[in-house]
C-alpha positions, 0 to 999 in steps of 0.5 A: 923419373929419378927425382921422382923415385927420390921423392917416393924413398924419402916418404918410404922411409919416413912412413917406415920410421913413423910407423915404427915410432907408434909401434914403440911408443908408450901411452903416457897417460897410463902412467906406470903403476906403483908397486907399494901398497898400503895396509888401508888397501890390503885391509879392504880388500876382504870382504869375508873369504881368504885373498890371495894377493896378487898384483893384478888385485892390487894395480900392480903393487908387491909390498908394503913398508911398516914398523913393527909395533910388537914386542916379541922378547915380552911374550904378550903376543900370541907366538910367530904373530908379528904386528906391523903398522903403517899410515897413508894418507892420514890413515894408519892400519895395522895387520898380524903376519903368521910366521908360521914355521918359515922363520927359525928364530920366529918373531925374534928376528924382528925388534919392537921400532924395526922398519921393515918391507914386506913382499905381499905377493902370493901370501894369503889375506884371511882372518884368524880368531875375528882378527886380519892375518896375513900368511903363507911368508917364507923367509925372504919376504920381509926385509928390515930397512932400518931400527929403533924408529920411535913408534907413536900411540894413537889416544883413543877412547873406550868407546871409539876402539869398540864402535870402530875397532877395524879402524884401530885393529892390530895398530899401537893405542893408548887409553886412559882408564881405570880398572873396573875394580880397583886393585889392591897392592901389588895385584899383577897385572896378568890375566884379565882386567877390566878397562872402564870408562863406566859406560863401556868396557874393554879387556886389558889382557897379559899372558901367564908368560909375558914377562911383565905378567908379575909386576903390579898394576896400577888403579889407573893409567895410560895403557899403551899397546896393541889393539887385539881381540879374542873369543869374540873380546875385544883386548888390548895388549901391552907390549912391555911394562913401560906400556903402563904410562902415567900410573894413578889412583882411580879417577875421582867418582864425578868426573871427567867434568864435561861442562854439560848442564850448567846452572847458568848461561855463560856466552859472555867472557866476563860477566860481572852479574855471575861473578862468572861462576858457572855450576856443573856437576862436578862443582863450581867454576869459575870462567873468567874470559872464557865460555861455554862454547858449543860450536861443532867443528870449532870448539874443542867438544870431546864429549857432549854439546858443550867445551870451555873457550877462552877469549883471544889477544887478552893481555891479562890471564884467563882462568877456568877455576875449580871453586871447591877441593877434592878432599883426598888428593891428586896423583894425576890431571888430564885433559883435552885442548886445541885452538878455537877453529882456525886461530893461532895457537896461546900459552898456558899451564895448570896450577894447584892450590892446597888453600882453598884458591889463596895461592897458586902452584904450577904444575909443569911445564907451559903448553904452547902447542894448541892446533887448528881444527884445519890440522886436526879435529881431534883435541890433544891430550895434556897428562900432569903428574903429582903427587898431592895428598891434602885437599886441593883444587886446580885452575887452567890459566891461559897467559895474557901475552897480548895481541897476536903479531908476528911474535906473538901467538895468543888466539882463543883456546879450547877445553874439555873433558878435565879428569881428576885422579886420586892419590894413592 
């Protein structure tokens, strides 16, 4: 009988702490819920009528973290709205957040670069004038971690903030466009101006009270701020007179040349029988080892079927060449280039000519940083300055440095969409 009551304790207190063990235990395999959110969530979470942000509504997430994109000490921002960005998982969004009267020094007390935390929880989603707010904070809600973070512009066009502006709303952008109608000397740049890429059309909009309002606007430029809409229109916001990057003349009537519509067909890199000149709208070209290339998802087509590519491992130049001048100068060229789909990245430069193509300046410094569709489909943009007042013509120049190795990168490269901007 006494082994047999030893025997029934021991099981009796390993049921007992079996029992208390699965009482205890945590399922794992839920996992325990982030508590930071994105603005990519926050932003699709309304579906036309006021959330208020609960953690229940966003798997148990309270904030957020972001850097402020908007310059209060430049009054170009509608008061006590402050803009804050951030990016998951390659999606960057944006939101206004209503100060309201909870901040005594309102907007100031965040700077333009400031990386912040932002406690979501029992503020109110809404939207205010067709624009995403966030509202009802008080002054312990946001918090700055740290400053003078450098905030990067996304390059848009026109066309892309107007068809998918949720997208870009309340985000930093820049645009490369002219005023509608090209301003005199020394026209300020305050109230409205018309952003055109001929087809489509945007407000550039300065405050009476920003403190740039006054200075004067240029024909044509990089605009760089905030995208924003009011009374239905969509705007976009510059948040200091440095927004105004690259200032020009007005794009040259024609252009961009988009390599649509050639004259001829050009699928060979060097035809001997064309002398591989290639007719397009803007003038004739000459494409020495390099195509007409129309592959979707490898060659670099911004706009349109077709773009430039030139042919890989060359150990001689190749050349997409204008074959006539523009008659009255240059201040800027632009254009858009990537590697041909998964190739390595090449070497090459912009030159000019004020001699009908006898010889050939550089215009820079040499680009070598041409990337893969498999890291991005979009193109980059390459921006040059000058100052030209005599007839001249330009040539992209890809360096013939060979055979790709382990030192040597030389893959095919992509072009398109090349823009020609008077002087002035």
């Amino acid at each position: 009988m006494k082994k047999f009551k030893n025997i029934s304790l021991i099981a009796l207190i390993s049921s007992t702490l079996l029992t208390s063990c699965l009482k205890e235990d945590e399922n794992y395999a839920i996992g325990i819920s982030n508590p930071e959110t994105s603005l990519f969530t926050i932003r699709n979470l309304y579906k036309g009528s006021d959330v208020k942000l609960e953690a229940q509504k966003l798997n148990e997430a309270k904030y957020f973290k972001g850097v402020v994109i908007s310059n209060s000490t430049e009054n170009n921002m509608p008061k006590n709205y402050l803009a804050v960005q951030n990016t998951w998982r390659g999606q960057t969004r944006g939101i206004l957040i209503d100060l309201n009267d909870a901040y005594p020094t309102g907007t100031n007390t965040y700077k333009f670069g400031d990386s912040v935390y932002v406690n979501i929880d029992n503020t109110t989603l809404t939207t205010q004038d067709e624009l995403l707010v966030l509202k009802n904070f008080n002054s312990e809600n946001i918090k700055v971690i740290n400053s003078g973070n450098q905030v990067e512009s996304r390059s848009i066009s026109i066309a892309s903030l107007i068809n998918n502006f949720s997208d870009y709303e309340s985000t930093y952008v820049n645009i490369t466009s002219d005023l509608e109608t090209e301003p005199s000397n020394g026209t300020p740049l305050k109230g409205n101006k018309i952003l055109s890429d001929g087809e489509n059309a945007i407000n550039l909009f300065t405050e009476d009270e920003a403190k740039f309002a006054n200075n004067p606007v240029a024909p044509s430029a990089t605009f760089v701020g905030i995208a924003f809409k009011k009374n239905k229109e969509i705007q976009l916001r510059l948040q200091s007179y440095d927004g105004m990057m690259y200032p020009s003349g007005r794009i040259y009537a024609g252009w961009p040349e988009t390599f649509e519509n050639p004259d001829t067909a050009k699928g060979s890199y060097n035809m001997t029988a064309i002398n591989n000149n290639v007719g397009f709208q803007t003038g004739q070209w000459h494409l020495f080892q390099s195509i007409i290339g129309d592959t979707q998802g490898r060659d670099r087509i911004v706009s349109g079927k077709n773009a430039i590519r030139f042919q890989q491992n060359l150990a001689v130049p190749a050349y997409l060449q204008m074959n006539f001048d523009l008659p009255n100068g240059a201040s800027k060229v632009t254009f858009w280039y990537g590697a041909y789909y998964t190739d390595r990245s090449s070497s090459f430069k912009l030159e000019y000519s004020t001699d009908q193509g006898t010889t050939w300046t550089q215009l820079g410094e040499i680009i070598n940083d041409a990337h893969k569709t498999s890291e991005s489909l979009s193109a980059k943009q390459a921006v040059f300055l000058m100052n030209i007042q005599e007839p001249v013509r330009f040539r992209v120049h890809k360096l013939g440095l060979g055979t790709s190795s382990n030192t040597i990168e030389n893959g095919r490269l992509g072009i398109d969409d090349i823009s020609i901007f008077r002087s002035y």
